[in-house]
N, C-alpha and C positions, 0 to 999 in steps of 0.2 A: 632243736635237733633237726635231724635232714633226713626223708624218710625218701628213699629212691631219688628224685629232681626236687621233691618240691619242702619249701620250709618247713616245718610243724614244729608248734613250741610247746611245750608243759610248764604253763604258769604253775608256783609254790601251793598257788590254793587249789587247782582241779581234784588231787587225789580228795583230798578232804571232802569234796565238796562231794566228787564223783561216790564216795565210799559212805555217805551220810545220804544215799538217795534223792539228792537236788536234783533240777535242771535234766531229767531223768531222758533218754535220745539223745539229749545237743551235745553232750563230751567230744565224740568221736564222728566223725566223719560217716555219712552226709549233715551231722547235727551244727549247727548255725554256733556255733563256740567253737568246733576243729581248729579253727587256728589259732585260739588261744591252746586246748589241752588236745588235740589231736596227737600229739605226738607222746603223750604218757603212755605209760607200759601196759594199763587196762584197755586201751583200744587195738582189739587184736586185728592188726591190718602191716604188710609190711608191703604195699604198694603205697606209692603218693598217694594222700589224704587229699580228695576230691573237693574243689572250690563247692561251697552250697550255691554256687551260682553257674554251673555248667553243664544242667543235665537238658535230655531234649525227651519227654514226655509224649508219650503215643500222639496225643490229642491236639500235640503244639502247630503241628504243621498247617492239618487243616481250618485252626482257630486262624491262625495266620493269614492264609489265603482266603478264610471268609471275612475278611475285613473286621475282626472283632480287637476287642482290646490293645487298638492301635498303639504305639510305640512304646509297650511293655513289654514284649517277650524279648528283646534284645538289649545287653546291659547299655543306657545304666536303667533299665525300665526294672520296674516291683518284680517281675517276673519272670527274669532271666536267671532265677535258679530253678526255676523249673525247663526255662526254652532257649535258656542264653547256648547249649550247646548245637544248637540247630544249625543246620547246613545256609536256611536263608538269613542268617544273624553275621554269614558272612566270616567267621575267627574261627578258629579252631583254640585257642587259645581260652583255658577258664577266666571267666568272668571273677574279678579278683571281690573279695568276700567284701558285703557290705559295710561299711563305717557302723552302724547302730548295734551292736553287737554286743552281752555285757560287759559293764567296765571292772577288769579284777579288783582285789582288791585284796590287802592283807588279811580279812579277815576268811573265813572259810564259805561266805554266802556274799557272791558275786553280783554287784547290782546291776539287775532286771534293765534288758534292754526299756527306753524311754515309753511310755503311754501312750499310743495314738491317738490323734487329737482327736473329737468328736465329728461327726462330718455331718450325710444326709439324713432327709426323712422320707425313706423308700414307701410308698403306698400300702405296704404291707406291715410296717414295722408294728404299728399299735396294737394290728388285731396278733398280730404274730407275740407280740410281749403281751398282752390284755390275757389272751387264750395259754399263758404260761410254759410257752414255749421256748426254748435255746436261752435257759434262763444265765442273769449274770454277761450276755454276752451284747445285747444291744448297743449297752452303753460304754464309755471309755470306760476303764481298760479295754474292756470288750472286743473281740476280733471279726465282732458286726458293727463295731462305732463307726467306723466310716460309710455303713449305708443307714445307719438308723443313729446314730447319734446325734444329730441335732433335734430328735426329736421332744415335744412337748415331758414326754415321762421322763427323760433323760436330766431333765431343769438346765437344757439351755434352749435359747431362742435364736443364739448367732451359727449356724451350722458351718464348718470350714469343711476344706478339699479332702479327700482322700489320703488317707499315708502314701508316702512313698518309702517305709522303710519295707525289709524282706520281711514276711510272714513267717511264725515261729514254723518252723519242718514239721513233719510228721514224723513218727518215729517207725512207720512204715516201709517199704521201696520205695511206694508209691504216695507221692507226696500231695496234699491236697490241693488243688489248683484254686489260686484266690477269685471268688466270683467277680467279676466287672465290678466296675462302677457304674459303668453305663450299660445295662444288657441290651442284647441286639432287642428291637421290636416285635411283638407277639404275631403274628397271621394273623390273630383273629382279631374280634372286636374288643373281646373283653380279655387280657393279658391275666397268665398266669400270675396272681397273689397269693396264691397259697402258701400257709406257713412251711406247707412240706419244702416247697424253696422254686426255686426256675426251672428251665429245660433248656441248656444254651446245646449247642449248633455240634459240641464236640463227645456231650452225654454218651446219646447214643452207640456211636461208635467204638468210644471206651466203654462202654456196656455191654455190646456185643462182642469185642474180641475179647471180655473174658478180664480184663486188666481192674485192677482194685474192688475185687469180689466183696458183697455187703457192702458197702460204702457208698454208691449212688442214692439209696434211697433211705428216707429214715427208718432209726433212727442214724441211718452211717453219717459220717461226717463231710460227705461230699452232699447231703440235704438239702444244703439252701443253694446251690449249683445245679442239681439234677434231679433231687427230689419229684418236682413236678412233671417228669419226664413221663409220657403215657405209660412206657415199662413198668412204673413203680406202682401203677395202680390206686387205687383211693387207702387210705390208712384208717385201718380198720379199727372200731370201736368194740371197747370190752365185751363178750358177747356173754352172758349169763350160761354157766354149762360148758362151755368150751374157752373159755380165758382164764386165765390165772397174773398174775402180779408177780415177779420174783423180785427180790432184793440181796444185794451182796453188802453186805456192812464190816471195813475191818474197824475193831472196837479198840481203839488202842490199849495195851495194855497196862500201860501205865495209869490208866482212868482206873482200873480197879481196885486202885489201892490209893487215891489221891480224890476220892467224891465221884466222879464222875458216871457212875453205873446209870443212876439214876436217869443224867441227860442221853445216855446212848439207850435207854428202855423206852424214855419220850419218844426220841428220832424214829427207833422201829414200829409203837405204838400211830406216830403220826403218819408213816407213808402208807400203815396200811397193806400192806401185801401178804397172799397168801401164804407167802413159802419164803423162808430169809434165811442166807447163810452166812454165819459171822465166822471170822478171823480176829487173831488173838486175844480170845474169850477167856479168862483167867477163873472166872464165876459163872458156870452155864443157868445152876438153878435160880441164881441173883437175878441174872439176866432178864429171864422166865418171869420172875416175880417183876424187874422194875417195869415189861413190857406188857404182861398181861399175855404173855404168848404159851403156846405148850412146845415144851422142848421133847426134839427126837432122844429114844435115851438111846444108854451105850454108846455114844459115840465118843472120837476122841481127837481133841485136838482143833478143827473145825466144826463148829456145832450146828445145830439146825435145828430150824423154831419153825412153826406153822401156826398158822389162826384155823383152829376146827369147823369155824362157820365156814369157812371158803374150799378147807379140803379138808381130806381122812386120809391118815394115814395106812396104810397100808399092812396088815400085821406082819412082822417078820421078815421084812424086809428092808431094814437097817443094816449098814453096817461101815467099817473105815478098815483103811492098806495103808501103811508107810510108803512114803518116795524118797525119795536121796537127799537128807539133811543138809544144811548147811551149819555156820557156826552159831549161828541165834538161836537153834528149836528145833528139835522135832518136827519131820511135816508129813502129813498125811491127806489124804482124798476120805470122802468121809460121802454116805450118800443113802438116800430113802425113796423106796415110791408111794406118790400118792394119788389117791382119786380125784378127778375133777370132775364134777357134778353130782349127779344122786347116784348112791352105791347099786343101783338095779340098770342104769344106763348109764351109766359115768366112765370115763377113761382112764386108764391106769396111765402115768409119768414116772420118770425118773430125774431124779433131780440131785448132783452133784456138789460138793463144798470144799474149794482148796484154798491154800497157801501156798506160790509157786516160792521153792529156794532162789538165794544168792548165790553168788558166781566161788562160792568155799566149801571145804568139807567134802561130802560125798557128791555135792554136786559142782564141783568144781571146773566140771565140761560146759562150753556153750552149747554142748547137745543138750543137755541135759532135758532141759523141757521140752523140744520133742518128743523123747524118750520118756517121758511120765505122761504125754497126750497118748500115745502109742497105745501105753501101758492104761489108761483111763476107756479108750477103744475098744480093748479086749476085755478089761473088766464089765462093760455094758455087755458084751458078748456071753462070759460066763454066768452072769445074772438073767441070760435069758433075754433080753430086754432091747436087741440089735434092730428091733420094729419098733419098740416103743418110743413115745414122744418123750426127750431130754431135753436136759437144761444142763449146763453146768457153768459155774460163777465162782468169783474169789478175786483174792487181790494177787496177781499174774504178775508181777516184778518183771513185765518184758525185758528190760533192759539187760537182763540176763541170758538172755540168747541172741544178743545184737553179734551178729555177725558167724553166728552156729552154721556150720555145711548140712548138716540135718536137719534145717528151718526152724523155727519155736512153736511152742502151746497151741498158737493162735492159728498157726501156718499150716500143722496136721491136722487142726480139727476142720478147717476150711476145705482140705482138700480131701477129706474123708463126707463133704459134703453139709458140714455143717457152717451156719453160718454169726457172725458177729449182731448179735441184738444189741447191745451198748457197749461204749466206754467211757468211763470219767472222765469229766473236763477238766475238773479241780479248780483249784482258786475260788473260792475256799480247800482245803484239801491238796494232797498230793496230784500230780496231772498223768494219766493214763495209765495207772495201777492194775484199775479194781475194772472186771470187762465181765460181761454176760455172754454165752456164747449156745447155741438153741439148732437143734434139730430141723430138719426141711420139713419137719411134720406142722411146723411151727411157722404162723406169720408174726414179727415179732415189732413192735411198734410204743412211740411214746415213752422212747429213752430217756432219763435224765437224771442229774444230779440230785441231791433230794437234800442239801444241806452236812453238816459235818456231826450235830449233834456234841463237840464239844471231843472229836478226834482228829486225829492227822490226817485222815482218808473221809471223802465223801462218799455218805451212803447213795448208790444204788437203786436206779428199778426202771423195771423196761416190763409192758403187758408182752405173754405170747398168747398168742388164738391160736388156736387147732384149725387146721387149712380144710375147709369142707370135702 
């Protein structure tokens, strides 16, 4: 079909695919599959569907003119969907979508663009994989294999070039820009290794104007690009008394009637955290029992579990609100506060548990999840608690406000000043579901996937420290 000028088709398998939570971002335009299902009737856009290869990125200009990542910003370079629409690239003209793109197919599960082959071994990879960092991602598949994948942990010895395909999007605006392969050189003597990641030349300035809030430093996903940037500061260590552990775990529910209780009690037993909120929990007290954990009671729907050695609950301060269903379930915000550290000097928290709806039923608006942030804002407010250190976590189904005039979930709590502690990577698991999102009271560090535990979704957990 023809959507203003430009082509956009809807292959037979997008609906399916798109409506079974695959490929979750890439359908619809800026997502790297637009021109295969861009033009289906779920992508709510009635301007041309924008090449993934024709935007120009704050930071692109002056990466340019500092002589970095020479003849990639401009197509056919890796990274002319971030700068191919740049004034010095010469065109005006979108940079026509990359060849590597998945290939449809009849069935409803589209094969996965190709592997990138394994490439370098960056000076930092070992201690950065050794120290359990940016797990799953060093190696092929890996979307670090081309600076660490030839490395010894990886088991090969012949290291090859760099991809030249596009980098999967962000499901953001603001799309991650792929670190070099070559970084400019250090000033100093001894060059930035840190697993927190580089400091290149465009950091900064995208930091300072304010452009992809959370994201520069870990655990954000701009980490191993700007992480080491002085801005981010050293990444701070649990600190006894003022840390806590959270975890977000959707439990699938099909596990609770098919064996599986048992392995999802393991996964939250092994990460360990003080405070864990699960998603669709079908057995709370099961739960409770297969993890060893103590379940918040009353609540409903999104449940909440805590280990009593690391916190106390809070008497009376339980409680859960409905938000606008969709056709799968009930959903509700479910939420407790607890003490961290000893009850004579310890700090009260607030701590939050959702399930964001699909695009049916009563939430059938792309506002929608603004509109339940909004509505999570002011419930912090009638609790009392609009100073108090929060957390709130769950499995966030962003995709459900892609393209909302009242921004999403993530977009009002940002701008309300809070900020993003993690997001799932997935693979194992669903890809960028399940998010952690934490109060400025909160330094928030040591994001990651924690395994699947034998669900659809990877569990969760990012430490926050309380800011001195």
């Amino acid at each position: 079909m023809t959507r203003g000028s430009a082509l956009v088709e809807c292959q037979s398998w997008c609906e399916s695919d798109y409506n079974a939570g695959k490929n979750v971002g890439r359908h619809c335009a800026p997502g790297d599959m637009a021109f295969l299902c861009g033009g289906c009737s779920f992508c709510p856009t009635s301007s041309p569907t924008p090449s993934p290869a024709g935007e120009c990125q704050s930071w692109c200009e002056a990466d340019f003119n500092g002589g970095n990542n020479k003849g990639r910003h401009c197509a056919p370079g890796n990274m002319a969907f971030l700068c191919g629409g740049c004034s010095f690239c010469g065109t005006a003209n979108p940079t026509p979508a990359p060849p590597l793109n998945p290939t449809p197919t009849t069935t409803s599960n589209p094969t996965p663009a190709p592997s990138p082959p394994a490439g370098e071994c960056k000076s930092w990879c070992e201690a950065d994989f050794n120290g359990g960092n940016n797990r799953g991602r060093h190696c092929a598949p890996g979307n670090m294999a081309y600076l660490c994948g030839g490395c010894s942990f990886c088991g090969t010895a012949n290291p090859t070039p760099a991809p030249t395909r596009k980098p999967t999007l962000s499901t953001t605006s603001n799309p991650t820009p792929e670190p070099s392969p070559n970084p400019p050189p250090s000033t100093t003597s001894n060059p930035t290794r840190s697993p927190t990641g580089q400091c290149y030349d465009w950091c900064e300035p995208d930091y300072r104007g304010g452009n992809n809030p959370g994201r520069h430093c870990a655990p954000g996903n701009m980490a191993p690009s700007c992480g080491g940037c002085p801005f981010c500061g050293p990444t701070p260590s649990p600190t006894p008394g003022r840390t806590v552990k959270v975890m977000s775990y959707n439990t699938e529910y099909r596990g609770y009637f098919d064996g599986r209780i048992r392995k999802f009690g393991d996964k939250i037993s092994e990460v360990d955290a003080g405070i864990v909120g699960v998603q669709e929990c079908q057995d709370p007290e099961a739960l409770a029992s297969a993890s060893g954990y103590t379940q918040v009671p009353d609540l409903r729907g999104n449940y909440i579990f805590y280990n009593p050695s690391k916190v106390s609950l809070v008497s009376g301060s339980r409680g859960w609100m409905d938000i606008p269903r969709d056709n799968y379930a009930r959903r509700t915000i479910t939420w407790a506060k607890f003490m961290i550290g000893s009850k004579e000097n310890g700090t009260e928290m607030l701590f939050f548990n959702t399930h964001l709806p699909h695009n049916h039923n009563q939430a059938s608006s792309r506002n929608t999840h603004a509109r339940i942030a909004r509505s999570l804002i002011r419930k912090r407010e009638e609790l009392g608690a609009v100073n108090m250190p929060t957390v709130a976590l769950g499995d966030m189904n962003p995709f459900a406000s892609n393209g909302a005039s009242e921004g999403s979930f993530e977009s009002t709590l940002i701008n309300a000043g809070w900020h993003k502690s993690y997001q799932a990577r997935g693979n194992p698991g669903f890809v960028g579901l399940d998010k952690i999102f934490a109060t400025s009271h909160w330094i928030s560090s040591n994001g990651a996937d924690r395994g699947t535990g034998g669900s659809d979704h990877p569990a969760i957990a990012a430490y926050v420290t309380l800011r001195e």
